[in-house]
Residue frames as a rotation matrix with the C-alpha (Angstrom) as fourth column:
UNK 1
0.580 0.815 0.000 0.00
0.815 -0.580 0.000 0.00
0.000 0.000 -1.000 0.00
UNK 2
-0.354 -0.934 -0.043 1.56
0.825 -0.334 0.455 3.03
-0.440 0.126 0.889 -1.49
UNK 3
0.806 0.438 -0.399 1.05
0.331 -0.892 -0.309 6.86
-0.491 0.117 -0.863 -2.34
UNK 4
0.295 -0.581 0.759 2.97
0.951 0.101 -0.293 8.35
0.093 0.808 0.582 -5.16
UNK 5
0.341 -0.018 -0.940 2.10
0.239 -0.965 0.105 11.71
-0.909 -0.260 -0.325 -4.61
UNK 6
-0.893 -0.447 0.046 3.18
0.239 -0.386 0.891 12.46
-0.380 0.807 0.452 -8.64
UNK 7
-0.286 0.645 -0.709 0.91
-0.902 -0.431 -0.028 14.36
-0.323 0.631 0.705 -10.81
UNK 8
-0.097 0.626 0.774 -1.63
0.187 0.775 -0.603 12.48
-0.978 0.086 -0.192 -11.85
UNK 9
0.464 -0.235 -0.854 -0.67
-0.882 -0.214 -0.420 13.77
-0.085 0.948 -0.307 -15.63
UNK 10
-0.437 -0.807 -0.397 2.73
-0.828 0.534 -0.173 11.50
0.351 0.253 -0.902 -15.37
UNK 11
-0.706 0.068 0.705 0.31
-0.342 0.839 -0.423 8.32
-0.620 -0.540 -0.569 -14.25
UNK 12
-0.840 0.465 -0.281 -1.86
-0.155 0.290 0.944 5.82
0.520 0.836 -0.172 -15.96
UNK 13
-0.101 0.936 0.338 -5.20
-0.685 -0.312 0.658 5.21
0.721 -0.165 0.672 -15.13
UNK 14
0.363 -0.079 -0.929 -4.51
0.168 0.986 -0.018 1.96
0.917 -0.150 0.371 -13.67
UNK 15
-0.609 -0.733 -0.303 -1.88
0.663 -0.260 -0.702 3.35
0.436 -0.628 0.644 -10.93
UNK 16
-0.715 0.340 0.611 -4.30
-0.448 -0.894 -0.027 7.00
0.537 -0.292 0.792 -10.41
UNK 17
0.176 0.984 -0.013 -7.19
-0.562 0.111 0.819 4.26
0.808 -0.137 0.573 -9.56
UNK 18
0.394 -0.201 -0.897 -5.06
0.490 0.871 0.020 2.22
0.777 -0.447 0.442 -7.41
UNK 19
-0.616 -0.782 0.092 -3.77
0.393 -0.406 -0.825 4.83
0.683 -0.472 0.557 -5.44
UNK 20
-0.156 0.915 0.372 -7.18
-0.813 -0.332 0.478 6.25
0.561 -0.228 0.796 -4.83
UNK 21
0.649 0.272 -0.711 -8.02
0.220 0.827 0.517 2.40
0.728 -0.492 0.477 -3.06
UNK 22
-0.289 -0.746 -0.600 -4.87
0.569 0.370 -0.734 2.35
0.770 -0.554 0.317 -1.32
UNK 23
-0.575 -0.113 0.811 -5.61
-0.009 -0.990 -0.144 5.64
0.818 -0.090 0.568 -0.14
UNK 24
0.081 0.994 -0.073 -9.15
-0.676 0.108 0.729 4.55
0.732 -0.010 0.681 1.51
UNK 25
0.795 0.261 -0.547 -7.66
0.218 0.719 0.660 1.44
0.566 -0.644 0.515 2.86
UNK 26
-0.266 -0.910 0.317 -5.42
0.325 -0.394 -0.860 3.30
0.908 -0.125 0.401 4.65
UNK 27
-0.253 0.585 0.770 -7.97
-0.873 -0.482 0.080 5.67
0.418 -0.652 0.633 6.79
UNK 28
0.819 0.536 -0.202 -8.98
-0.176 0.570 0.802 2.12
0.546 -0.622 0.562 8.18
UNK 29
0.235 -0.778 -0.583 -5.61
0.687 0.557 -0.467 1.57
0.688 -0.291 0.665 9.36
UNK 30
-0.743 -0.430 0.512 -5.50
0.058 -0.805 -0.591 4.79
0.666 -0.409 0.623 11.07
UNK 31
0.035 0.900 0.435 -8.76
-0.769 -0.254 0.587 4.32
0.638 -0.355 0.683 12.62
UNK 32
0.851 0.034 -0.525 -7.73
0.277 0.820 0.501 1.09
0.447 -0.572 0.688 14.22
UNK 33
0.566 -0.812 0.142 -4.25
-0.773 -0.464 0.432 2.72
-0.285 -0.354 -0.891 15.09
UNK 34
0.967 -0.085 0.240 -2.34
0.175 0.907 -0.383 0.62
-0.185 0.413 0.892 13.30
UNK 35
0.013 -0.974 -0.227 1.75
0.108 -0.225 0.968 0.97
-0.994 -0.037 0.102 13.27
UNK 36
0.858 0.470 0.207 2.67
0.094 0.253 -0.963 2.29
-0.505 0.846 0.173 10.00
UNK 37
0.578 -0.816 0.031 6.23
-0.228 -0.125 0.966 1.82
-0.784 -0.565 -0.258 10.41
UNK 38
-0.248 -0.421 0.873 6.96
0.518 0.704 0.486 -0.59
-0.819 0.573 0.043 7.44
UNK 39
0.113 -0.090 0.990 5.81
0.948 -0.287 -0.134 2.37
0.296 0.954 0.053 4.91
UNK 40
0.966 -0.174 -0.193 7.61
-0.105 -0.941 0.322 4.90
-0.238 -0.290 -0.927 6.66
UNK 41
-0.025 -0.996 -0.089 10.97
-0.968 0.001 0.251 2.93
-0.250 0.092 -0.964 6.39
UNK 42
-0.218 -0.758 -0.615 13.04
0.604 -0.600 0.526 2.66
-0.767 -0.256 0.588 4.77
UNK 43
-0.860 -0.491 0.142 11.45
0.504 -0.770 0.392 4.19
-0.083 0.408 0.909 2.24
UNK 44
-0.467 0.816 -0.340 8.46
-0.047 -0.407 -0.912 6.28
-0.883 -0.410 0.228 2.96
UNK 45
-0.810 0.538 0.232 5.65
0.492 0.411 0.767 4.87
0.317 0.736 -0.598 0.65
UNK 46
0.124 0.988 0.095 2.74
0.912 -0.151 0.380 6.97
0.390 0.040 -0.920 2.43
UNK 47
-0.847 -0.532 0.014 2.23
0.363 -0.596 -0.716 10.44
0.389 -0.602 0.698 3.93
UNK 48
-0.282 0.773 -0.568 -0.29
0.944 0.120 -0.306 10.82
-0.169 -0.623 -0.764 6.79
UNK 49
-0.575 0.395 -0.716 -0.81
-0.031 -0.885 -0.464 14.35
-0.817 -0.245 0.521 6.64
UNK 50
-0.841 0.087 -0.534 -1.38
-0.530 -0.339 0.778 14.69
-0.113 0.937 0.331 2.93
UNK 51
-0.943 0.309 0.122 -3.94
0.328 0.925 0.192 11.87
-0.054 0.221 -0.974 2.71
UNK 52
0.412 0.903 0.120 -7.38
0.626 -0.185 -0.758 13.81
-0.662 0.387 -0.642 2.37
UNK 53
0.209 -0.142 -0.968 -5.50
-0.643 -0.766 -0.026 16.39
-0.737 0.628 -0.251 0.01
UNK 54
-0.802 -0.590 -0.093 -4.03
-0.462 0.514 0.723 13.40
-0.378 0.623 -0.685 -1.91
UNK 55
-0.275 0.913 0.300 -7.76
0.768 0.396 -0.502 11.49
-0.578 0.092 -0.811 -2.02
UNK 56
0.412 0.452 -0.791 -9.23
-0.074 -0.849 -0.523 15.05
-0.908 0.274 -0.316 -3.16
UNK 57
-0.038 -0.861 -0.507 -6.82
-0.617 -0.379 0.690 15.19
-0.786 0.339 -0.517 -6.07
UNK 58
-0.967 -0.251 -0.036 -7.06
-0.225 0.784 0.579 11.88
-0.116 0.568 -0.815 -7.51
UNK 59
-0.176 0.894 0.412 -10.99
0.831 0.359 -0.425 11.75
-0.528 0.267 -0.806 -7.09
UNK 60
0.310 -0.016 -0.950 -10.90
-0.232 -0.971 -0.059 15.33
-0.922 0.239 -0.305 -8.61
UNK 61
-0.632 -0.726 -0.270 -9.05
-0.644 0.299 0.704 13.76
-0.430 0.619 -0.657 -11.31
UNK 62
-0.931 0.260 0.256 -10.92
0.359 0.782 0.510 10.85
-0.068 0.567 -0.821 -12.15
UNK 63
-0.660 0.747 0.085 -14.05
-0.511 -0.529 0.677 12.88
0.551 0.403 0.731 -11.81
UNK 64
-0.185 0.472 -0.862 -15.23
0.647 0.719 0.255 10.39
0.740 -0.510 -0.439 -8.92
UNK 65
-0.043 0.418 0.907 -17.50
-0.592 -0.742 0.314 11.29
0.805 -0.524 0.279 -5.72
UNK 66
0.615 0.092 -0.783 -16.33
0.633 0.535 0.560 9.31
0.470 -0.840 0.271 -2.70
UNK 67
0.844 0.042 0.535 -16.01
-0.347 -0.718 0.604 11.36
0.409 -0.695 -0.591 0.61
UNK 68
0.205 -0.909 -0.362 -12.94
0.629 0.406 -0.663 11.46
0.750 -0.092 0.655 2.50
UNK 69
0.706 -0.258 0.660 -11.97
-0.620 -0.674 0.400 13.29
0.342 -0.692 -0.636 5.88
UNK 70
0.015 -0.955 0.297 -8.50
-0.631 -0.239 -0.738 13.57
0.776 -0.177 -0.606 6.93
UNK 71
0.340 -0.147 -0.929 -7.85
0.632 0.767 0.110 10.03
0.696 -0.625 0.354 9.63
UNK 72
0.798 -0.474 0.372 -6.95
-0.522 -0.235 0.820 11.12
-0.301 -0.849 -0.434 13.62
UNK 73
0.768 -0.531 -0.358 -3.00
0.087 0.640 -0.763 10.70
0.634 0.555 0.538 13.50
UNK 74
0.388 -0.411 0.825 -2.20
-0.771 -0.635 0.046 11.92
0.505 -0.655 -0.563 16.44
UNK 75
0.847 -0.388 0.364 -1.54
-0.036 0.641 0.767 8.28
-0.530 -0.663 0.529 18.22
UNK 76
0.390 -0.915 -0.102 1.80
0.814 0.394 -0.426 7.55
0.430 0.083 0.899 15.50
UNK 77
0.163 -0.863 -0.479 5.51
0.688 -0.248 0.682 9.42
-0.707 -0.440 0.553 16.01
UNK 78
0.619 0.431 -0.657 5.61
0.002 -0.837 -0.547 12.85
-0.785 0.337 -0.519 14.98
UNK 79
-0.729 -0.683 -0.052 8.62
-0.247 0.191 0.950 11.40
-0.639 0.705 -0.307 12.29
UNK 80
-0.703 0.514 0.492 5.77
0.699 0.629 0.341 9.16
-0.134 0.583 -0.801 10.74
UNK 81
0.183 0.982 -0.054 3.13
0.757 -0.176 -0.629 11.74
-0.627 0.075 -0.775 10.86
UNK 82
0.218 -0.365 -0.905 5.74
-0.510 -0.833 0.213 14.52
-0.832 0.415 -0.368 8.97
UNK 83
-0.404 -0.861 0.309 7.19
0.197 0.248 0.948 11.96
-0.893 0.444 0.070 6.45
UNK 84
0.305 0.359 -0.882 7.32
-0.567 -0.676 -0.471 12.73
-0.765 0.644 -0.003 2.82
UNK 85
0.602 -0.339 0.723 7.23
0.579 0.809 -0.103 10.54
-0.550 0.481 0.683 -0.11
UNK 86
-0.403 -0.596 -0.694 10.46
-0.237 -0.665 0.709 11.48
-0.884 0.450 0.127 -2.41
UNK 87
0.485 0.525 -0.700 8.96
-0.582 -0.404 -0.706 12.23
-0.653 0.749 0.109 -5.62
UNK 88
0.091 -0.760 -0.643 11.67
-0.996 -0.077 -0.050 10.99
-0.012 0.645 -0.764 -7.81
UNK 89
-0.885 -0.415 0.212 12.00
-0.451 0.877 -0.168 7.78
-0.116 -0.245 -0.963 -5.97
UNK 90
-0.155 0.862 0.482 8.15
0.105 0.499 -0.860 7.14
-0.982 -0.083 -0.169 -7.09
UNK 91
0.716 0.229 -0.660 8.78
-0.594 -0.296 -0.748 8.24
-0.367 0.927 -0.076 -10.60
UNK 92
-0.448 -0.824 0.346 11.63
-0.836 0.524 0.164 6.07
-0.317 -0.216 -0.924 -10.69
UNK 93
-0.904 0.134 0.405 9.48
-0.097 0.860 -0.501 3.25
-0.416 -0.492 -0.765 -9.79
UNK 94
0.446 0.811 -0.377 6.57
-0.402 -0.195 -0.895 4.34
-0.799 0.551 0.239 -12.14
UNK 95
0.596 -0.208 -0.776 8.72
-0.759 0.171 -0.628 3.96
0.263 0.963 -0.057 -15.01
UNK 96
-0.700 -0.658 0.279 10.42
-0.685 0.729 -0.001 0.54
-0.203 -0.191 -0.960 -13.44
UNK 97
-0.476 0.831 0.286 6.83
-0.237 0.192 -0.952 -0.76
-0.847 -0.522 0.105 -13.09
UNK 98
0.060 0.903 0.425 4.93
0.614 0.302 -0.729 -0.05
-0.787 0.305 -0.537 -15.71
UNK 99
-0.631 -0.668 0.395 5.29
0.659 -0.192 0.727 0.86
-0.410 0.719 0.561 -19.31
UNK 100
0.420 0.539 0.730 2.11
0.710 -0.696 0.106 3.17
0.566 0.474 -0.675 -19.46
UNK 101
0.861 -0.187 -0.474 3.15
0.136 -0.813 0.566 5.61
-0.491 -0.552 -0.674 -16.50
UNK 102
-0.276 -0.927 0.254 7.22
0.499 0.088 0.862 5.05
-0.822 0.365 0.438 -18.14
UNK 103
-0.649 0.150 0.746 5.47
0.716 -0.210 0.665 6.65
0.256 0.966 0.029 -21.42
UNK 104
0.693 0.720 -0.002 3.73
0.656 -0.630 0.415 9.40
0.298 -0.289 -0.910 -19.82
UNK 105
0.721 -0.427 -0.546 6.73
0.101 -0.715 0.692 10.65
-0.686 -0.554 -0.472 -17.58
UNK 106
-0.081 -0.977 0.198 9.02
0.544 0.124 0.830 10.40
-0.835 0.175 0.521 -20.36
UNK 107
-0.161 0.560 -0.813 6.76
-0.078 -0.828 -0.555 12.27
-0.984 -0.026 0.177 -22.29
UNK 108
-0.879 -0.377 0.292 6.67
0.075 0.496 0.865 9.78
-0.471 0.782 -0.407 -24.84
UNK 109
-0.767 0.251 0.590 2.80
0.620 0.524 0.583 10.26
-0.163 0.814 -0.558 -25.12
């Protein structure tokens, strides 16, 4: 379960819709207080704050209407609740992944 945080321009549809899910099943993990250590490190695959601005974005995007309010994070470590995916290192991994997003960010189409 992973958040790109990249323009949804430089993604395929596949990846913009999957992120949106991931997103979703996330807020349940925060609602149970779940440890989200393992996608904080070592490399930070989610960011707690961002997560109703990210949701907003991508349902903005696809033109979809499913509600979203910002999970309580106040129970993790204020490291995990600041962390920031590195851009680059998810574009990277777009174009390692998957040859539509790899033809988007390269700007092949």
């Amino acid at each position: 379960m992973r958040t790109w945080m990249v323009n949804p321009k430089l993604m395929c549809k596949k990846h913009i819709v999957g992120e949106h899910g991931e997103i979703h099943k996330h807020r349940h993990n925060f609602e149970k207080g779940h440890s989200i250590t393992g996608r904080i490190y070592p490399v930070v695959q989610i960011e707690p704050k961002a997560m109703k601005a990210r949701h907003d974005e991508l349902a903005k995007y696809l033109n979809h209407k499913s509600p979203y309010e910002q999970p309580d994070i106040s129970y993790l470590p204020d490291d995990e609740q600041n962390a920031k995916v590195d851009i680059e290192v998810s574009l990277k991994e777009l174009c390692r992944r998957c040859p539509d997003c790899r033809k988007k960010i390269m700007g092949d189409e």
